[in-house]
N, C-alpha and C positions, 0 to 999 in steps of 0.2 A: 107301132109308129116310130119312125126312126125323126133323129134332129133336123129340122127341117133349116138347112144353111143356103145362104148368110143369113146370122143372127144378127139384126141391128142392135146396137146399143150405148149408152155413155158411159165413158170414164168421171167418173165425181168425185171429190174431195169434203169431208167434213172436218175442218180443223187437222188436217193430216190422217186422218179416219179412210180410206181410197175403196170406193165400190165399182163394181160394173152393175151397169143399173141396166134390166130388160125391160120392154114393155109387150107384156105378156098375156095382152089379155083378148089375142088370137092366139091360140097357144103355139111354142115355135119346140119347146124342149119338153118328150115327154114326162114324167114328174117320175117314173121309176128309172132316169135315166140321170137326173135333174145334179144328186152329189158325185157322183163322176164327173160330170160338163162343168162343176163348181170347182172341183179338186184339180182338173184340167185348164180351166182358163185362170184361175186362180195363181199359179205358182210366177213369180217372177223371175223373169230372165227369158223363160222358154214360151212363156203366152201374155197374157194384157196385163197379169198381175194384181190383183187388190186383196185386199182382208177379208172381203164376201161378195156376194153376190145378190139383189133383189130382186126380184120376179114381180112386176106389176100386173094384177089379176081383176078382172071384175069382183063387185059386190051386191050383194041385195038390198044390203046395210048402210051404207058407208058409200063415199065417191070411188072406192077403190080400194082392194084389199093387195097384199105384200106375202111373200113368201121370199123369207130373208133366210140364205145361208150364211156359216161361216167358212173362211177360205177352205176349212178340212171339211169340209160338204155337211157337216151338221148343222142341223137345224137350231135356230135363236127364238125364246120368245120377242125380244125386243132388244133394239139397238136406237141408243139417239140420235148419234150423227149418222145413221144411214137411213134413220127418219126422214130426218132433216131436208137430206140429198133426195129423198125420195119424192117428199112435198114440191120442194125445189122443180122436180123431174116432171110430176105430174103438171104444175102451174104450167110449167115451158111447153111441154107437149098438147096444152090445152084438154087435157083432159079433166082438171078443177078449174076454180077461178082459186083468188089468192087465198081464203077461206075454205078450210078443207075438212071431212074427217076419211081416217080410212082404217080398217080393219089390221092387227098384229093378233099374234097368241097371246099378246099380253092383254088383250081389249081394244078397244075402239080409239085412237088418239085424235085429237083433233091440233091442227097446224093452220099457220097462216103465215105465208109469204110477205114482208115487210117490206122490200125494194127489190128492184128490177136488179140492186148488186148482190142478189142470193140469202140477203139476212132471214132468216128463218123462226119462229117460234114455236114451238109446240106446249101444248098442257097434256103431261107425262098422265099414265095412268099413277094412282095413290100407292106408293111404296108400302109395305108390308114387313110379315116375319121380321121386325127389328130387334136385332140380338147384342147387348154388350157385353163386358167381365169377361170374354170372351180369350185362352191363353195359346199359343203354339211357341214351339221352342223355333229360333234363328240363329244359327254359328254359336249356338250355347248358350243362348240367353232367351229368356222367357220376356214375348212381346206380346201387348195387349191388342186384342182384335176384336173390332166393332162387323155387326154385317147386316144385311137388309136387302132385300129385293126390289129395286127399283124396277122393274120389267125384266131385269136377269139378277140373279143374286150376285152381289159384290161385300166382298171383306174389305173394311179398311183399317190401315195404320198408320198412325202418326208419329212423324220422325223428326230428332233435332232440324232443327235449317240450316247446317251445314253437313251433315250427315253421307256420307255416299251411301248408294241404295246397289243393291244387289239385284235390280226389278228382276230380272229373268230367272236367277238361282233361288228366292226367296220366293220371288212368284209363284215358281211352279212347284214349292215347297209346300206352301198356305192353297194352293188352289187343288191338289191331289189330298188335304191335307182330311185325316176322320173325320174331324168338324165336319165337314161340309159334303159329305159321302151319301147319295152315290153320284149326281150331279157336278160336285165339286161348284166351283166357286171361280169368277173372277178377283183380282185381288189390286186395291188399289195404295199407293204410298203417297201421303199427302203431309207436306213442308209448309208453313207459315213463311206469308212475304212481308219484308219489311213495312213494305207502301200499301199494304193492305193485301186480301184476298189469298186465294192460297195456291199452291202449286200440287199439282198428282199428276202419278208416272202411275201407267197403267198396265198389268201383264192380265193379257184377254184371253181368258177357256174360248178354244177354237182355234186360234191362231196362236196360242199356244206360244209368244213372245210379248216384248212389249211391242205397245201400238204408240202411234203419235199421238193420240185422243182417244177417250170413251166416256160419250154424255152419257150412259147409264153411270157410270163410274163416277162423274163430276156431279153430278147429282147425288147419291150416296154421300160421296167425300163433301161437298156445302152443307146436306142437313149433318153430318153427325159434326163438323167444322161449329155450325153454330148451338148447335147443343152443349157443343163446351165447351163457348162463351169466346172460341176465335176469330169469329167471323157473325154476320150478319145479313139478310138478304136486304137486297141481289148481293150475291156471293161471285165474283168475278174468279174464273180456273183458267189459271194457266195450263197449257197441257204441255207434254214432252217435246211436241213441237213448236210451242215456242208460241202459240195462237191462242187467244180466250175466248171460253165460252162463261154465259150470264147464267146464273140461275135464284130463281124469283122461286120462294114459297113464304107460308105462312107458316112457322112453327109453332108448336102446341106443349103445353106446358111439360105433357109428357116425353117430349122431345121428337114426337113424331111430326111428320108435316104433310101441310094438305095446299090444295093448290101449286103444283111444283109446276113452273116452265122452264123450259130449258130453252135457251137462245144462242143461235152464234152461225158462221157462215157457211153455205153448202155451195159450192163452184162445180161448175160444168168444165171438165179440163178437155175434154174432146168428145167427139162423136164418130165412130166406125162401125165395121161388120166384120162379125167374126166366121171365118171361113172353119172348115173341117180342121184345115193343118194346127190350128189353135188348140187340140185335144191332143194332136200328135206327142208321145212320149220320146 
């Protein structure tokens, strides 16, 4: 089966998070073909450009299940903001009503659309493997690293609030790093704000730089934030670009947490079709 073009689909935004959202559940893109057509629409400048790509697929289970790439064609278990954009996608296209669930590799998530201006909620799957004490060396110095799998595994580190960050050189330092082998690790840096809440710059396995947003990431960085005692939920995250997202759980004494939502906005930035010359190298 060859790609059957034009591929419809949207351009979205999660807090600076940018997907190409398909809906896929006439299928248009064979699925042995599926991380080339991601690797190729993906790259900015010479095609539509985003950080990944979702694939909207029927379910047996659920309103709808997702096969979510990352821009370098690998496969995610789970991603927030392109959750987010994905519930957003399916409400618009009337394929759910505002109350949803739908099918990831990380489990079943369940979302609910809050206004017609894209505000989005989801109740994440239960975070797991929580690891503190945790050391890697940074430009000679030895920095403490917490980590935990919210639906992908994320390392965090917390940094003075004025501090400049190396996200890209350090990132990709912590996220190839033994610890976290053979998978590796996204890796998040997270600053205390004065007026409350906290700020993370996020360097994401897959895209393999910094991103403007990562709710798996802002998740991690809120519950291990209020484990030590800097925050509180809802925990309000700035992200690199400058946009917040909420996150609501219940912490437990052991400092893990249950109940996690992650809240914050998913925008439709256009609608096209992608032709053949969109793969063109």
């Amino acid at each position: 089966m060859e790609i059957e073009f034009p591929v419809p689909f949207a351009k979205m935004s999660g807090t600076g998070n940018d997907f190409i959202i398909i809906d896929h559940r006439r299928p248009l893109v064979p699925e042995e073909k599926q991380a080339d057509f991601v690797r190729g629409v993906c790259r900015r400048m010479f095609s539509v450009g985003a950080d990944g790509v979702i694939f909207i697929e029927n379910s047996e289970k659920a309103d709808f299940s997702w096969r979510f790439y990352n821009g370098d064609g690998s496969v995610a278990e789970m991603c927030g903001n392109g959750a987010r954009c994905a519930a957003r996608f399916a409400y618009a296209k009337g394929i759910t009503g505002r109350q949803m669930s739908f099918e990831t590799l990380a489990g079943v998530i369940e979302a609910e659309v809050l206004n017609d201006d894209g505000e989005v909620s989801l109740l994440m799957t239960a975070p797991f493997d929580y690891r503190t004490g945790l050391e890697a060396e940074l430009d000679g110095r030895m920095s403490e690293i917490s980590y935990m799998n919210s639906g992908v595994p994320h390392a965090v580190l917390f940094m003075d609030e004025q501090e400049e960050i190396a996200v890209k050189k350090w990132g990709k330092s912590i996220r190839l790093h033994e610890l976290f082998q053979p998978a590796g690790t996204n890796v998040n840096f997270v600053q205390s704000l004065a007026g409350g809440g906290i700020r993370v710059r996020t360097y994401e396995r897959g895209v393999e730089d910094e991103t403007m947003a990562c709710g798996t990431g802002a998740v991690a960085s809120a519950i291990f934030a209020a484990a030590r005692g800097l925050a509180a939920s809802p925990v309000t995250v700035t992200t690199s670009g400058g946009e917040k997202l909420t996150i609501v759980f219940d912490l437990q004494q052991d400092g893990c947490a249950e109940n996690v939502y992650l809240q914050g906005p998913a925008r439709i930035i256009y609608i096209g079709q992608l032709t053949a010359e969109s793969l063109e190298k």
